[in-house]
KEKELUM-119454 format. One record per residue (C-alpha): residue number from 0; residue in three letters; chain; x, y, z. Coordinates in Angstrom, 1 decimal, decimal comma. Layout:
<rs>
R  num  residu  chaine    east   north      up
R  NUM     ALA       A       X       Y       Z
...
</rs>
This chain:
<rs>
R  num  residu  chaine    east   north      up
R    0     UNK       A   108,4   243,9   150,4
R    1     UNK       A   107,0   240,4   151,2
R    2     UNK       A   107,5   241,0   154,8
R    3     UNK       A   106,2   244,4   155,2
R    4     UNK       A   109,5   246,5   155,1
R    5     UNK       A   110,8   248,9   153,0
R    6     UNK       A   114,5   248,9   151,4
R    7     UNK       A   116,4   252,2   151,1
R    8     UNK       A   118,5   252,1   148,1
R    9     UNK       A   121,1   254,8   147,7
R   10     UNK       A   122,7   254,9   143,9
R   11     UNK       A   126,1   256,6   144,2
R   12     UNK       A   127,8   258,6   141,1
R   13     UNK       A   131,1   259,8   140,7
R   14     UNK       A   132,2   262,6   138,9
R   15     UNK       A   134,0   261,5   135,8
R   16     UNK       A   135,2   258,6   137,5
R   17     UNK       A   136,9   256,9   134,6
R   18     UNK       A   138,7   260,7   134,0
R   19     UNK       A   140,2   261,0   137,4
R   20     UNK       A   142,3   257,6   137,8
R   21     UNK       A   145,5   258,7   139,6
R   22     UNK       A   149,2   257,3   137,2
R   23     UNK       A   151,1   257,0   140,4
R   24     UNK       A   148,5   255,6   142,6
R   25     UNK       A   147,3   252,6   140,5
R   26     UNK       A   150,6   251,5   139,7
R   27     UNK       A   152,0   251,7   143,5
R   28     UNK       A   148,5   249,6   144,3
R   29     UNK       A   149,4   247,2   141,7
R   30     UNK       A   153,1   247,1   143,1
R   31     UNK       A   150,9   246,1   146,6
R   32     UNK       A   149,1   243,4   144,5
R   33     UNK       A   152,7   241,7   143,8
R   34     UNK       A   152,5   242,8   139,8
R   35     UNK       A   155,8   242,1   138,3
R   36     UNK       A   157,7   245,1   137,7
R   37     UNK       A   157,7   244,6   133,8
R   38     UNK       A   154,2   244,5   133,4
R   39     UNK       A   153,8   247,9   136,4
R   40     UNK       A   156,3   249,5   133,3
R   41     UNK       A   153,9   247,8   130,6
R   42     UNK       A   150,9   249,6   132,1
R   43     UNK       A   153,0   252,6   133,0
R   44     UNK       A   153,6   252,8   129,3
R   45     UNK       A   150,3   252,0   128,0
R   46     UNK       A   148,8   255,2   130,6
R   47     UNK       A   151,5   257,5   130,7
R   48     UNK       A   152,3   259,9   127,6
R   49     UNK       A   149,1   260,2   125,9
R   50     UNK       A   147,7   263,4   124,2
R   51     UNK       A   144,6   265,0   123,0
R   52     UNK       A   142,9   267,8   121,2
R   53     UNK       A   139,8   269,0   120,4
R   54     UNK       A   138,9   270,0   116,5
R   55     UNK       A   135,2   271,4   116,0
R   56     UNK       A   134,2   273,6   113,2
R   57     UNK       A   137,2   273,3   111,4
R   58     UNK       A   139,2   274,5   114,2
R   59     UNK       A   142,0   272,8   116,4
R   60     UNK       A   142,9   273,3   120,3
R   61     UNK       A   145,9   272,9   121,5
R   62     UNK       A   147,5   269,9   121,7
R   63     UNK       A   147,8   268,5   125,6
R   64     UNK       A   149,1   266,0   127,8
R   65     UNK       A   146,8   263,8   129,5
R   66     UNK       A   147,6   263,7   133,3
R   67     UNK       A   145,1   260,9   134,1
R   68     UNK       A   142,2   258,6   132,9
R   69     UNK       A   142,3   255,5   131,7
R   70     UNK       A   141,4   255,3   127,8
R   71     UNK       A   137,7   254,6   127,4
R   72     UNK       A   136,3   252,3   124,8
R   73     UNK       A   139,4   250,3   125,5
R   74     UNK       A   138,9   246,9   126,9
R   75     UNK       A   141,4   247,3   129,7
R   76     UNK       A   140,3   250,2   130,8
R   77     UNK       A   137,5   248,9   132,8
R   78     UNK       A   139,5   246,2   133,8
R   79     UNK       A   142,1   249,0   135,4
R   80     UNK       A   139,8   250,9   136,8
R   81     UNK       A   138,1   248,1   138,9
R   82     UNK       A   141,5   247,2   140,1
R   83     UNK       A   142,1   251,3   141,4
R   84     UNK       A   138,8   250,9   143,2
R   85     UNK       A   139,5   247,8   145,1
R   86     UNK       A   140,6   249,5   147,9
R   87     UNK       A   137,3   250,9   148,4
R   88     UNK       A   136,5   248,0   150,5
R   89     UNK       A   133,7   248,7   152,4
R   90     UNK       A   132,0   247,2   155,5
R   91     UNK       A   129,1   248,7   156,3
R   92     UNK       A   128,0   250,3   159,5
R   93     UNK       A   125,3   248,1   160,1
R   94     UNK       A   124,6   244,7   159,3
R   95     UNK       A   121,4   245,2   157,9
R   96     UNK       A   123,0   247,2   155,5
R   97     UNK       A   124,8   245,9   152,4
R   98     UNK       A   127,3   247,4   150,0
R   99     UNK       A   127,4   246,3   146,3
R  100     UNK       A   129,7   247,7   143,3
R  101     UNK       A   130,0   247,2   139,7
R  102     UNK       A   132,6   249,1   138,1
R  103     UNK       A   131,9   252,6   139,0
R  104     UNK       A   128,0   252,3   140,1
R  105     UNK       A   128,0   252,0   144,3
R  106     UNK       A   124,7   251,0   145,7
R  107     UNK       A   123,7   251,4   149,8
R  108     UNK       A   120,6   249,4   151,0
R  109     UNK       A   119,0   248,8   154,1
R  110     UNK       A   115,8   247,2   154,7
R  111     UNK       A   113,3   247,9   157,4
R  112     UNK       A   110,0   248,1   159,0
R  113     UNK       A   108,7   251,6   158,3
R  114     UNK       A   109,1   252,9   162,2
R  115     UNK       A   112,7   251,9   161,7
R  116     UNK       A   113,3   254,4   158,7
R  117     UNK       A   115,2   257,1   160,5
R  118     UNK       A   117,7   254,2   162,3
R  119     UNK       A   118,5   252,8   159,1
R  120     UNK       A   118,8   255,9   157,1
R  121     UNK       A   121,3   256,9   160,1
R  122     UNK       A   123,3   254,0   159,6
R  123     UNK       A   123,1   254,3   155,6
R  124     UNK       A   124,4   257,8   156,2
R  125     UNK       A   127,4   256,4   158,1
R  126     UNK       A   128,3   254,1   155,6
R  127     UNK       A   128,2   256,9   152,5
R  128     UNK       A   130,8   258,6   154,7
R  129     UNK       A   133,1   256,2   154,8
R  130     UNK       A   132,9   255,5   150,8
R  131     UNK       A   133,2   259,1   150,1
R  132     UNK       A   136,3   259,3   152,1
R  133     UNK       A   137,9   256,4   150,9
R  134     UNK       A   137,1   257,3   147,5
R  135     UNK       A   139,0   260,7   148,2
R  136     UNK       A   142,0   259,2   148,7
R  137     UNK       A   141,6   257,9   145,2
R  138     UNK       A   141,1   261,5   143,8
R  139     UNK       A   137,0   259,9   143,3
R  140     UNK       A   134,0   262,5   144,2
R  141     UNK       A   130,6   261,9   144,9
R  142     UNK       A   128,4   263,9   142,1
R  143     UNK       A   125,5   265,0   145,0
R  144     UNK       A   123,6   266,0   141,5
R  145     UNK       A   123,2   262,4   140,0
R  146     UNK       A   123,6   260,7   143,3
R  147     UNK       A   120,4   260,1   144,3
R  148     UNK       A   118,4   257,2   146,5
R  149     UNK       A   114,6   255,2   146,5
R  150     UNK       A   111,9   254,2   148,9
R  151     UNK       A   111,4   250,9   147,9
R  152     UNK       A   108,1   249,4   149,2
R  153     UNK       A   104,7   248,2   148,0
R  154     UNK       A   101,9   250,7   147,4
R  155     UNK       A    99,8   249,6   150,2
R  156     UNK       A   102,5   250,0   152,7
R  157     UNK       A   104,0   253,4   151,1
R  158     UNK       A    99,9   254,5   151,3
R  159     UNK       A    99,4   253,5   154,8
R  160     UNK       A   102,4   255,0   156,3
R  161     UNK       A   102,4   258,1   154,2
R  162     UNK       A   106,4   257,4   152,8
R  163     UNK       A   105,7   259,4   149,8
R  164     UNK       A   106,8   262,7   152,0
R  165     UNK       A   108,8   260,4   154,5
R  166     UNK       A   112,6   261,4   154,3
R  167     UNK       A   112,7   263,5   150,9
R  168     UNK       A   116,7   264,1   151,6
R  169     UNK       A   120,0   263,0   153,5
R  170     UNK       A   122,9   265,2   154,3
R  171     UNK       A   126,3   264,2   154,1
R  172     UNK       A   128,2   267,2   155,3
R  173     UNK       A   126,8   270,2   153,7
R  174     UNK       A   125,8   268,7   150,6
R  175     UNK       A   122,2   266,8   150,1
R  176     UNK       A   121,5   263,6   148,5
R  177     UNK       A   117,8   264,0   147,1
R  178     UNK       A   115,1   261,1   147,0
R  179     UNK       A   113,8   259,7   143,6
R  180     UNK       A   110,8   258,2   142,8
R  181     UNK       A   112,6   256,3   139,5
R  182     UNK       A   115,7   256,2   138,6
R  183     UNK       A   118,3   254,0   136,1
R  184     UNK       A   120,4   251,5   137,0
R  185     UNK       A   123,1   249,4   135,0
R  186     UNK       A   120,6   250,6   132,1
R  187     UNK       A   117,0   249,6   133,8
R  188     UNK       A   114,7   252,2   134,6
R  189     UNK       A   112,8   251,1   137,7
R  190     UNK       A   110,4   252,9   140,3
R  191     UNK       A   109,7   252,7   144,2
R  192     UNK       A   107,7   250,4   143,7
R  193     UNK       A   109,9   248,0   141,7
R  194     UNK       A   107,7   248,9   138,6
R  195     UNK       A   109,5   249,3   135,2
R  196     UNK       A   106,9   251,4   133,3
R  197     UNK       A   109,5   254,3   132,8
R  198     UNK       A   112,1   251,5   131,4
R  199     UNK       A   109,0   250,6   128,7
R  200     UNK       A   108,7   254,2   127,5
R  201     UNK       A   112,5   254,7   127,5
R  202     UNK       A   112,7   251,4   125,6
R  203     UNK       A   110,2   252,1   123,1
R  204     UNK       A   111,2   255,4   122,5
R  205     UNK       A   114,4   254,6   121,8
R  206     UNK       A   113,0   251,7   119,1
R  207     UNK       A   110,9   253,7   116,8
R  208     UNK       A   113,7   256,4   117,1
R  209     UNK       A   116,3   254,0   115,7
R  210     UNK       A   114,0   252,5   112,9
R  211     UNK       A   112,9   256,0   111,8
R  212     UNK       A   116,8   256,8   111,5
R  213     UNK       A   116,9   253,3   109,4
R  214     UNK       A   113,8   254,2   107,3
R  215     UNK       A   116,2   255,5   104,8
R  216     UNK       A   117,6   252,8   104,1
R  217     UNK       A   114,5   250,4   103,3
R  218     UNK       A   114,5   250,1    99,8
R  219     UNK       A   118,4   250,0    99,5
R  220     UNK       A   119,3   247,2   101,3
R  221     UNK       A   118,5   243,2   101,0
R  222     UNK       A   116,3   241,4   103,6
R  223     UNK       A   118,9   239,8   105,0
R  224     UNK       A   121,0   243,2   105,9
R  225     UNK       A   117,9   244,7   107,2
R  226     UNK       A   117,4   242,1   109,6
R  227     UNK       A   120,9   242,0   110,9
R  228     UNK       A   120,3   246,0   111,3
R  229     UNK       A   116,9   245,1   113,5
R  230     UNK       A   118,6   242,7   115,5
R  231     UNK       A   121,2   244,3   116,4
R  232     UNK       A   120,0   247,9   116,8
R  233     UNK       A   116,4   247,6   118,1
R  234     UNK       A   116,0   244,5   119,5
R  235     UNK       A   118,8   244,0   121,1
R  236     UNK       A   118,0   247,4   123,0
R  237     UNK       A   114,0   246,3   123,6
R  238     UNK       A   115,1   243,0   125,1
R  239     UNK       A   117,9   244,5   127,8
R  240     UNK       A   117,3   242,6   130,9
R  241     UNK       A   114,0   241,9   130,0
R  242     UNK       A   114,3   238,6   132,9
R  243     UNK       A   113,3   241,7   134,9
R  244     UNK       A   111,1   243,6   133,1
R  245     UNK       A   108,8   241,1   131,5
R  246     UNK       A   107,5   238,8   133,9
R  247     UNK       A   105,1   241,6   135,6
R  248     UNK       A   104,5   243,3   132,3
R  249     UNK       A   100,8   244,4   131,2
R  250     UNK       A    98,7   243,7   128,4
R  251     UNK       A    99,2   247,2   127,1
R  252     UNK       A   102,5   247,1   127,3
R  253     UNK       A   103,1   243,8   125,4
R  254     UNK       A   100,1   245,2   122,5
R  255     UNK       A   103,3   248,0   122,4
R  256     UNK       A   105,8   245,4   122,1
R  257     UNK       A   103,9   243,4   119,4
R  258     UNK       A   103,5   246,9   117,2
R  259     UNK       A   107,1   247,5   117,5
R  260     UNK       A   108,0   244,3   116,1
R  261     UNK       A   105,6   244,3   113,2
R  262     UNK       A   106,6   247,5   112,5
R  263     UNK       A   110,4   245,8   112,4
R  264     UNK       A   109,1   243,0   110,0
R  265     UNK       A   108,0   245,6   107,8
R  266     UNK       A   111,2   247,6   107,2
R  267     UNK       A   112,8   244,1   106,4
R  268     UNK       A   110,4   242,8   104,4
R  269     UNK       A   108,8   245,9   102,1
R  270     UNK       A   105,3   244,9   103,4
R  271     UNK       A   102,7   245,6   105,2
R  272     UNK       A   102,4   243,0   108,3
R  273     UNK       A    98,9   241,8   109,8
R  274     UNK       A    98,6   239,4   112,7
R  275     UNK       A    97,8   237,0   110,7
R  276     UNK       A   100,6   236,4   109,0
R  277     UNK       A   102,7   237,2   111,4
R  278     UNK       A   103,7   232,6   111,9
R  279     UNK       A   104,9   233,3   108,0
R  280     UNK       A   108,1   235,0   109,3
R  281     UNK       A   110,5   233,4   111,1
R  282     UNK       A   111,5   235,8   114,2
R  283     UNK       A   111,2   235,7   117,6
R  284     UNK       A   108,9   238,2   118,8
R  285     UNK       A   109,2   239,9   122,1
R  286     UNK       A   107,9   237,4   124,4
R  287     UNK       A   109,7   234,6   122,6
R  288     UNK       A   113,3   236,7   123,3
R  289     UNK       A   112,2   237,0   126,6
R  290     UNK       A   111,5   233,1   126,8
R  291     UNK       A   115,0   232,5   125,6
R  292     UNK       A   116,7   234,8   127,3
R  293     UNK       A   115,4   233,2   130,8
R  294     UNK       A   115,9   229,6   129,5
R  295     UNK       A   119,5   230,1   128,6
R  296     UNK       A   119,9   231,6   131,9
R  297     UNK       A   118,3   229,2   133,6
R  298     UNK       A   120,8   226,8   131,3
R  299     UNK       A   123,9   228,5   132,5
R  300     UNK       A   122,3   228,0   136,8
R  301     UNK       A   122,0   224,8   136,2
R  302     UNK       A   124,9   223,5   134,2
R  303     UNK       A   127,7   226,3   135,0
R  304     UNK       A   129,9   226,3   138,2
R  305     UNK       A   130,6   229,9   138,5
R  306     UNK       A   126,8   231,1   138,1
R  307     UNK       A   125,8   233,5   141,0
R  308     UNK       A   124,3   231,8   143,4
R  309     UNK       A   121,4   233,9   143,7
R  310     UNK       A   120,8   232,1   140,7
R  311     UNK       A   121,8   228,6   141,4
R  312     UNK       A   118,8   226,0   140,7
R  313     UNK       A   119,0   222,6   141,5
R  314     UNK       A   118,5   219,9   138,7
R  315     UNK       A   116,2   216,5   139,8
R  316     UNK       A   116,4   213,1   137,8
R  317     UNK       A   114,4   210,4   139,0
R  318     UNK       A   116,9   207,6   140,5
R  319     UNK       A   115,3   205,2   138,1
R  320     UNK       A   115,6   206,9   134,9
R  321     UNK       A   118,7   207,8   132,9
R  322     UNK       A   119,7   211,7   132,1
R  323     UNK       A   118,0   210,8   128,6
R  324     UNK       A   115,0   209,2   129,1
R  325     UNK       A   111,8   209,7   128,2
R  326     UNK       A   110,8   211,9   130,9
R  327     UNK       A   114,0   213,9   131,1
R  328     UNK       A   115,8   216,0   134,2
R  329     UNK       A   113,8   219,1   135,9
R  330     UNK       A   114,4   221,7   137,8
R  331     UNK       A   113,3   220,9   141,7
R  332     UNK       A   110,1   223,0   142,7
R  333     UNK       A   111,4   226,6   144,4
R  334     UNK       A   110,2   227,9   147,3
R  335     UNK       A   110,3   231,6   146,0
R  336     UNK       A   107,4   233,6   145,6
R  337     UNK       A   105,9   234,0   142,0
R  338     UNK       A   107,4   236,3   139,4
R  339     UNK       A   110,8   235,4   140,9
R  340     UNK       A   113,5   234,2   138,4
R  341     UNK       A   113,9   230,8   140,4
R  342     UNK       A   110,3   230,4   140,1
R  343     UNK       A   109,9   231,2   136,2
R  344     UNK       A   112,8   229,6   135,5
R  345     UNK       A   111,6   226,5   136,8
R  346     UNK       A   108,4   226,5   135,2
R  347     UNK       A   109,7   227,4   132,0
R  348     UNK       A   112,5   225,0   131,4
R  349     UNK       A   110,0   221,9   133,3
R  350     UNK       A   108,0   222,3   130,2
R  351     UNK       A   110,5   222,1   127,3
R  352     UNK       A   110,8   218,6   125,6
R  353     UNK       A   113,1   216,4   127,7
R  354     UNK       A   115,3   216,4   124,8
R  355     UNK       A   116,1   219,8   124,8
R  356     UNK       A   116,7   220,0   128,4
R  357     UNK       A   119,7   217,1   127,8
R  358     UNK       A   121,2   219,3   125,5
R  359     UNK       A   125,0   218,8   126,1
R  360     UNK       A   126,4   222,1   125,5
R  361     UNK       A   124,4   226,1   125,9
R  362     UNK       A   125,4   226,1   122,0
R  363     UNK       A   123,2   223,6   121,4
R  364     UNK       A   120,9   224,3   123,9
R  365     UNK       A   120,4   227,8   121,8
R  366     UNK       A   120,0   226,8   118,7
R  367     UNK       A   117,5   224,0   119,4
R  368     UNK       A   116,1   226,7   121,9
R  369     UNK       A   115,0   229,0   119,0
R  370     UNK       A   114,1   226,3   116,3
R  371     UNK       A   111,3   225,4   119,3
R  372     UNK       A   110,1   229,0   120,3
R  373     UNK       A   109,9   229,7   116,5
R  374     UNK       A   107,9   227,0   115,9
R  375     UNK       A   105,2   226,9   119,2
R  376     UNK       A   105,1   231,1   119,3
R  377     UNK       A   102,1   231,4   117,5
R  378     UNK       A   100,6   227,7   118,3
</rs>
């Protein structure tokens, strides 16, 4: 977007992916990985066997014999299923094109300049192929109804060269994949133009829904509970990858934000919360979650070997002064645009106190991380 292209992002979605794992071929894939034959019979005998049945109404199907699937809910489920599709190794068509995975959720990209679009969708086109076939031989198919692909580009340049009617489909064989103007991802709702106004409403929505559901149980249970049940339920949802979300967010958005949450205080506390008192209570409101959730992140790029490196920042102490000292270790100046998480990151974690940003463990550095934001959030 910074250089005057657009990205096409293609979102694939399998029908009932986790449903249609293949018995036989996982386990002769994890005889190809060199898995020892009692564990192939361990996982053979954890799959293999199972039944089900459906009761509704007072009234019982038949009992039946699963033929495939891997048991969802389960913690090695996920960690089966990843295995069956890593086969699925793709390399793209194009160069300018890249493929990412995560579980079950395939993305396509390919940026460009805008006279470049039908090239790259071409060569994006080429690449779904090959995953679809691939994924055939793994019983996997494409669901053309939820798979669906973006635009990506600024306003001006989506304006100026008219891409709101610009390539509304793609056909793979005789099926169409449709273009979206939003769409959710790994639980974020974004838009075309990288906007996450849908993911505020969605968020929100799902908030108030959830305490209204709780509202029953305000005068039954203890403070304490009742926070627990906030915490956990509401904002725990409202926060999701808010790294992403927040650092463009509006003034209207955040007035939402702060409602929500003093209508949270209010189931917890039996009473009716003004501004004003809001610095009586100690919990971290929206923006001081988001504040924490970027600093421990930024914690874990700095201090942890195995961060992503997309993420990787680069720690400067002054030759002349210890780890400890006065002044403390920062985070080097970044060269990314604004409202990047380098940039934010750096910023952010530059103006703790230098003696929470020696903190020796992320423990630490989390508990001394909220004892700050809860005491400078209304300052």
């Amino acid at each position: 977007m910074k250089s005057s292209e657009l990205t096409i992002l293609t979102l694939i979605d399998f029908s009932k992916a986790f449903d249609t794992l293949n018995y036989n071929k996982l386990l002769a894939l994890l005889s190809d990985l060199n898995f020892s034959s009692s564990s192939i019979k361990l996982i053979s005998s954890y799959l293999t066997n199972r039944k089900q049945f459906i009761s509704f109404s007072n009234q019982q199907s038949d009992i039946l014999k699963i033929s495939s699937g891997v048991p969802q809910g389960s913690i090695l489920g996920p960690i089966l299923f990843n295995i069956y599709i890593s086969s699925i190794n793709i390399k793209s068509s194009s160069s300018s094109n890249t493929v990412t995975n995560y579980v079950d959720d395939f993305q396509v990209a390919a940026s460009c300049k805008p006279s470049n679009l039908h090239t790259s969708s071409n060569q994006i086109k080429k690449t779904l192929h090959t995953i679809k076939n691939l994924a055939s031989d793994l019983d996997l198919q494409f669901n053309f109804t939820k798979t669906k692909y973006l635009l990506i580009s600024t306003k001006q340049l989506s304006k100026y060269h008219n891409l709101q009617i610009a390539l509304p489909s793609m056909q793979i064989n005789s099926n169409s994949i449709y273009r979206t103007n939003s769409h959710k991802n790994l639980g974020v709702h974004f838009d075309q133009h990288l906007e996450f106004n849908n993911h505020h409403i969605q968020s929100l929505k799902s908030a108030y829904a959830t305490l209204n559901s709780l509202h029953s149980l305000k005068y039954l249970l203890p403070t304490k509970s009742k926070l627990i049940l906030i915490d956990s339920l509401i904002f725990s949802k409202a926060t999701y990858a808010n790294t992403i979300t927040f650092p463009n967010i509006s003034k209207s958005w955040l007035l939402k934000y702060h409602r929500l949450f003093k209508c949270c205080l209010s189931f917890a506390y039996n009473t009716y919360i003004n501004t004003s008192s809001l610095p009586n209570f100690k919990v971290l409101n929206f923006v001081s979650r988001y504040k924490y959730n970027l600093l421990s992140l930024a914690y874990k790029s700095l201090y942890f070997s195995d961060s992503p490196e997309y993420l990787r920042l680069q720690l400067y102490i002054p030759s002349r002064i210890g780890l400890r000292s006065a002044t403390g270790p920062s985070i080097q100046d970044c060269s990314t645009p604004n409202n990047t998480f380098q940039n934010l990151a750096a910023t952010a974690f530059n103006n703790l106190p230098p003696d929470l940003r020696t903190c020796s463990n992320l423990s630490s550095f989390k508990t001394r991380l909220k004892n700050f934001l809860l005491r400078t959030q209304y300052s």
